[in-house]
C-alpha positions, 0 to 999 in steps of 0.5 A: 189339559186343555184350558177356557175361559168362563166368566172371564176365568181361565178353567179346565173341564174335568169329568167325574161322576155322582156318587149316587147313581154313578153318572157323569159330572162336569167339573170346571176347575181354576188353574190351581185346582180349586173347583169353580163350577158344577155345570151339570144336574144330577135329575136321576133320570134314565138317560144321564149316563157316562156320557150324557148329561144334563147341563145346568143352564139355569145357573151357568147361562149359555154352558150348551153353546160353549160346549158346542163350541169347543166339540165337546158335545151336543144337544140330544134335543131333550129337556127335563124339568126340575122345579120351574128350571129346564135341562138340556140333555146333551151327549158329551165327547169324552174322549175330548174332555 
């Protein structure tokens, strides 16, 4: 598995999914397993699905360009919004992750 650095923490990227509505997760994950960070939002929306995702930009600052970065996915050019927080929606590689 492929590992990054976040926030000056080596992670991995682990894909999971909500358990409500089934549709993709991103989980980063310290070396030893233990989950770091929740870089996705589940906004219940008709787009999310097994590999498109809205990215929680309002938490993790700058999760888009990292992975953009790393081709791992790219922006679809839609944004949602949840309270006074905006969500870019991005189709993410699978594959890749």
């Amino acid at each position: 598995m492929k590992t990054y650095v976040f926030r000056g923490v080596k992670v991995t990227l682990e894909k999971a999914e909500y358990q409500n509505n089934g549709s993709l997760a991103l989980i980063l994950k310290t070396l030893d397993g233990e989950d770091y960070a929740v870089v996705t939002v589940n906004l219940n929306h008709p787009m999310q699905s097994d590999d498109m995702a809205f990215l929680d930009e309002n938490n993790y600052p700058g999760i888009g360009k990292g992975i953009e970065q790393h081709r791992l996915g790219l922006p679809m050019g839609v944004i949602a919004v949840s309270g006074y927080c905006r969500y870019p929606l991005y189709t993410l590689f699978i594959d890749k992750i």
